[in-house]
C-alpha positions in Angstrom: 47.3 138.1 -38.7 49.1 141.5 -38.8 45.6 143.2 -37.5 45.0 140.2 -34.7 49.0 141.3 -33.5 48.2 145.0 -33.9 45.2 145.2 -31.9 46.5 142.3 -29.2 50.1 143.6 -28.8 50.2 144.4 -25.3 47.9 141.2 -23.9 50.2 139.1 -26.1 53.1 141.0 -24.8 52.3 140.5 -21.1 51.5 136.6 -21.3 54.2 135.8 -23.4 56.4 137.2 -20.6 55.0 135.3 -18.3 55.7 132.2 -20.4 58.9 133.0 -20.7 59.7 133.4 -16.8 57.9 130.2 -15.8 60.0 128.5 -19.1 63.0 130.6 -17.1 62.2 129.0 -13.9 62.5 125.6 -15.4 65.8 125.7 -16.7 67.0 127.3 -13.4 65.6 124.2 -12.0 67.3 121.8 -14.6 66.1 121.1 -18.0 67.3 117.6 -17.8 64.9 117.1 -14.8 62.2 118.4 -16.6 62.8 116.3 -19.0 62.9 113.4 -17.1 59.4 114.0 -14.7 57.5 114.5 -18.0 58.6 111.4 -20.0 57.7 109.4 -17.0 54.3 111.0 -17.1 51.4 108.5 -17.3 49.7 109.6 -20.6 46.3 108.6 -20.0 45.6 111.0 -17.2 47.5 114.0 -18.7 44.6 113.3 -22.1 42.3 113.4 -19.2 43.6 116.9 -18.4 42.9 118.6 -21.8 39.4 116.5 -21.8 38.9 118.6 -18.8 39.6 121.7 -20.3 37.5 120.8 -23.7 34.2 120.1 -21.2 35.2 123.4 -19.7 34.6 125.4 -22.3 31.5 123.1 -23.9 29.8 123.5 -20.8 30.8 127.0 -21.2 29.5 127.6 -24.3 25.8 125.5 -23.0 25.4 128.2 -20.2 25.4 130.9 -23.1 23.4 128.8 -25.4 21.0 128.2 -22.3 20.7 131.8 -22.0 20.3 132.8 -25.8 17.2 130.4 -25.3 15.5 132.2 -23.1 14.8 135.3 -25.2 15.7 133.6 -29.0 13.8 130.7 -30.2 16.9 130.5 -33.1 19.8 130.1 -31.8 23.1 128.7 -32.8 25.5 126.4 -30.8 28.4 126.6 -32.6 28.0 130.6 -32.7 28.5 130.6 -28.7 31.3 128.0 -28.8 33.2 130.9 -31.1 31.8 134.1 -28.6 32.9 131.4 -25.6 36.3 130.9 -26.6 36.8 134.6 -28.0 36.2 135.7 -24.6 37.8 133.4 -22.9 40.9 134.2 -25.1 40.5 138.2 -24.4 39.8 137.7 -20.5 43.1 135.6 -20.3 45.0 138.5 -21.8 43.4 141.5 -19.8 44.1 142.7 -16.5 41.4 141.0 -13.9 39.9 139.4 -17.1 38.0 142.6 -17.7 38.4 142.0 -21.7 36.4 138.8 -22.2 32.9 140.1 -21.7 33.0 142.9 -24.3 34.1 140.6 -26.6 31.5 138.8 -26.3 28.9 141.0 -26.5 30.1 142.4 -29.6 30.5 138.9 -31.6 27.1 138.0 -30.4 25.8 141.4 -32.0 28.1 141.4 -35.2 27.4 137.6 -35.8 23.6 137.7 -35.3 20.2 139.6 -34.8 21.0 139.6 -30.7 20.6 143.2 -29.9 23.7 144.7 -28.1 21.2 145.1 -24.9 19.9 141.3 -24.7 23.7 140.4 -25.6 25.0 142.1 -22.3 22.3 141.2 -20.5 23.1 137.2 -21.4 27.1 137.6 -20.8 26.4 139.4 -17.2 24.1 136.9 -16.0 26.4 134.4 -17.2 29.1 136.2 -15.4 27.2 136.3 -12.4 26.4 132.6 -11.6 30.2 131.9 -12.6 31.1 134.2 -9.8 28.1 132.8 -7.5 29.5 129.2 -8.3 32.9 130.2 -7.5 31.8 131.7 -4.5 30.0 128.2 -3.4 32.6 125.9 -4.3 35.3 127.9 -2.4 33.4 128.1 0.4 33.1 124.4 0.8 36.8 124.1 0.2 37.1 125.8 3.0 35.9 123.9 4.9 36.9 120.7 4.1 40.2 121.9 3.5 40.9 123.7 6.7 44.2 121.2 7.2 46.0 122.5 4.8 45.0 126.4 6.5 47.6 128.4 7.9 47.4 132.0 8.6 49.1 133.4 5.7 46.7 131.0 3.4 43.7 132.1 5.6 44.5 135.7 4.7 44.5 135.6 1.0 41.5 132.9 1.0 39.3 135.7 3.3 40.4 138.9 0.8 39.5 136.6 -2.5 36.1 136.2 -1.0 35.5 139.8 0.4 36.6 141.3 -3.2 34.4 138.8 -5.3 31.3 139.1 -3.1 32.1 142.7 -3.2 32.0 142.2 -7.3 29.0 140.2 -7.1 26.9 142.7 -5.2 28.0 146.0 -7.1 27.3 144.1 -10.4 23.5 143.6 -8.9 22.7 146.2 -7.7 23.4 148.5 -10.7 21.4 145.9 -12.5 18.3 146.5 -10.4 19.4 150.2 -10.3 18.5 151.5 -13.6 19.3 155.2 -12.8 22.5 154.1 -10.9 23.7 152.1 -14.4 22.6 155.5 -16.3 24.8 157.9 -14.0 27.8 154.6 -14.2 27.5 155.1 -17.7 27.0 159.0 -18.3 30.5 159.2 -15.8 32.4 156.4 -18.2 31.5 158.5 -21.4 32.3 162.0 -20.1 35.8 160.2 -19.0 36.6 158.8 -22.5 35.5 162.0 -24.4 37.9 163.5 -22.4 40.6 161.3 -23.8 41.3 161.9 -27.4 42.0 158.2 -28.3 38.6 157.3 -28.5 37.5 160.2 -30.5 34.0 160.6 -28.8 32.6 163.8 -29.7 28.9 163.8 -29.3 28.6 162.5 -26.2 24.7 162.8 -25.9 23.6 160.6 -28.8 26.4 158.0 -27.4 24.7 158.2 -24.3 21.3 158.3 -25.4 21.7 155.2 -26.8 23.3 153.4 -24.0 20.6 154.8 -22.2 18.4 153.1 -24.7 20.5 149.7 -24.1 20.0 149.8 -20.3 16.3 150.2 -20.9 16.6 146.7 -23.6 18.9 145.2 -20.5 16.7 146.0 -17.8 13.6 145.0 -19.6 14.9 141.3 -20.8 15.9 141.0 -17.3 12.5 140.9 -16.0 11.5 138.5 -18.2 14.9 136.5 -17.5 14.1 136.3 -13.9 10.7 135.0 -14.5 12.4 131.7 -15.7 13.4 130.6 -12.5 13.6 126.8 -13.2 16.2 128.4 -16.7 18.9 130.0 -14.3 18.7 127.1 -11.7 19.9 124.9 -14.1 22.1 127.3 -15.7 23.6 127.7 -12.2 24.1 123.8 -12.4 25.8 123.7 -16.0 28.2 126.5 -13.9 29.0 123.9 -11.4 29.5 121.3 -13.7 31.9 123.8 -15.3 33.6 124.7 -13.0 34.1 121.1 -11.9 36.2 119.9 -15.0 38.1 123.0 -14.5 39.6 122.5 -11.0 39.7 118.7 -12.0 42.3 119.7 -14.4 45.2 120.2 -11.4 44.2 116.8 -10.1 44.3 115.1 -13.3 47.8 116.6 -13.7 49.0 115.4 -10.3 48.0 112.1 -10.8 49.9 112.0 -14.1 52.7 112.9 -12.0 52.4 109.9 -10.0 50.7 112.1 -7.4 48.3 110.1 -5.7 46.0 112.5 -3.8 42.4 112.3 -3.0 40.8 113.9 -6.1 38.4 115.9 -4.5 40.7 118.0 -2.1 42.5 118.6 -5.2 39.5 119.7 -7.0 38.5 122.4 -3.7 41.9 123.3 -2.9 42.6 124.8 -6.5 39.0 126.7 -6.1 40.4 128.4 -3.7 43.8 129.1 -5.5 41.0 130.6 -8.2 39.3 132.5 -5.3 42.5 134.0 -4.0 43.8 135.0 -6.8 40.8 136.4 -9.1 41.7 140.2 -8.8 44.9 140.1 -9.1 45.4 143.0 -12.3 47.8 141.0 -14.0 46.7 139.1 -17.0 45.7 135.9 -16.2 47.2 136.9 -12.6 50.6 135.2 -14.1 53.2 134.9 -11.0 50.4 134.7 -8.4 48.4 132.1 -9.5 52.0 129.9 -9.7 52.9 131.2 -6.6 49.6 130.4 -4.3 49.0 127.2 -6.1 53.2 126.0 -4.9 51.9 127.7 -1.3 49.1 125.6 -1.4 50.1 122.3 -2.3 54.0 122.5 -1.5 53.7 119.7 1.2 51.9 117.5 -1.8 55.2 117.3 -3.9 59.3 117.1 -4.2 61.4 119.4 -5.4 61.7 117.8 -8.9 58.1 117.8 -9.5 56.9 121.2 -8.6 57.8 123.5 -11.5 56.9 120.8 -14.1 53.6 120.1 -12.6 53.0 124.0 -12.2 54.0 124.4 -15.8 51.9 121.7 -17.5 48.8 122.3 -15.2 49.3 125.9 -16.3 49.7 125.3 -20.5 46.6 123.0 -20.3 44.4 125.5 -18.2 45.6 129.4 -19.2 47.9 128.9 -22.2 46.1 125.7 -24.2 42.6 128.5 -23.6 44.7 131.7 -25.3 46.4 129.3 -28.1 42.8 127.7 -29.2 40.7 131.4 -28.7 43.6 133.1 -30.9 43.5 130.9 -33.7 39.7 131.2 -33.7 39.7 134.6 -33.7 42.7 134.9 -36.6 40.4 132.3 -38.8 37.1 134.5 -38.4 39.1 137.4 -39.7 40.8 135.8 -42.0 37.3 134.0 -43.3 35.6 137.5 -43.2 38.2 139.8 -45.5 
């Protein structure tokens, strides 16, 4: 436990902050009202809210175990349910989520005979059609949302989609770019040795076997892409995914009493995800709260709007960094 705080001090730090203002904002608002709106809830949709959640990260955890398929005959579920919600847990307490796909790679190398090159290659691709789908469903929420649209919403939706297909692209390119990924990673490693914290010293063999790595990465990826009919239904199981995840906010509403049509719900909070994706705040606490009460401030009162920001919140960011921590404390604990 003392190793998991040592390690996790400052992403621990930062979100438990961010708890503590929205808890802040609550009793400013009146703890007795709280009170009140969530003991009225209706119970049956709020379960339907952490069911959302749950499919979230199976489906999750399928696009990885899809993935694994393609280049591992053996491969084991439960093993990418553990790498799923480790990540998810590390990219909910790094700035722009940046920690989560490390993580990944490394359990999926430590815990199995997945090479650290076939590893990256699974978690980027995986990364990639989560972006791509993002992309999509925000873009139809657009669309069909454009009543809700006003100028200042327009703005933020337009940058979240410049700066994610902006993400997309680089990410492709220096896939298909061997040499470009070389220099990337030749610049990265003459950085760090520059920084005595990470105590590289010969930075040839380091980057003689990251060179070696991109060779692995780019070679799987040929044979990846070959398996066209794979990735379009891995693209699907990223819908799917994603689906549960927005339906989360319109489960909570309408345990609130909120009777909305589901489906606007479900598009307008793909775009609160759009909007709000680089911000380099863990789990972009404070903007994501703020753009979803921008968003959907004509939808409720004053007495419902922190307590519906605060339990869709827990069940979709917290309820993810409370379940990936304990996983991770039990591995370590298992394996000392």
């Amino acid at each position: 436990m003392s190793k998991f705080l040592k390690e996790n001090w400052f992403g621990l730090l930062s979100v438990l902050l961010s708890f503590f203002i929205l808890t802040s904002l609550i009793i400013s608002g009146g703890i007795n009202n709280f009170i009140v709106q969530t003991e009225n809830m209706d119970i049956k949709f709020l379960i339907l809210a952490f069911v959302g959640i749950i499919f979230y990260c199976l489906f999750d955890t399928c696009v990885l175990f899809c993935l694994v398929k393609t280049r591992y005959k053996v491969c084991n579920f439960f093993l990418c349910l553990k790498a799923c919600l480790i990540g998810l847990f590390y990219s909910a307490i790094t700035p722009l989520s940046i920690g989560g796909q490390p993580m990944q790679v490394m359990y999926l190398n430590k815990k199995s005979d997945i090479k650290i090159g076939d590893a990256s290659l699974f978690v980027i691709i995986k990364m990639l059609l989560y972006q791509i789908a993002m992309i999509i469903y925000a873009v139809v929420g657009f669309f069909l949302c454009k009543n809700f649209m006003n100028r200042q919403i327009t703005g933020m939706v337009f940058l979240g989609f410049f700066l994610n297909i902006i993400f997309v692209l680089s990410v492709i390119v220096i896939c298909l770019k061997k040499e470009w990924a070389v220099k990337l990673v030749s610049r990265i490693i003459n950085l760090l040795s520059k920084i005595k914290i990470f105590g590289i010293k010969d930075k040839e063999t380091i980057l003689k076997k990251m060179t070696d790595q991109i060779d692995l990465f780019n070679a799987s990826g040929k044979i990846i892409y070959q398996k066209k009919f794979d990735l379009i239904l891995i693209f699907l199981l990223n819908i799917i995914e994603l689906t549960f995840y927005y339906l989360i906010s319109g489960f909570v509403f309408r345990s609130f009493g909120i009777n909305y049509a589901i489906h606007e719900i479900i598009f307008m909070t793909s775009l609160i995800y759009m909007t709000t994706s680089f911000v380099p705040i863990p789990g972009a606490s404070g903007a994501t709260e703020g753009v979803f009460y921008i968003f959907f401030k004509g939808c409720f009162s004053k007495q419902t709007v922190l307590p519906i920001i605060f339990v869709w919140r827990f069940i979709s960011y917290y309820f993810l960094i409370l379940v990936g921590g304990l996983v991770i404390i039990f591995d370590m604990i298992r394996h000392d």
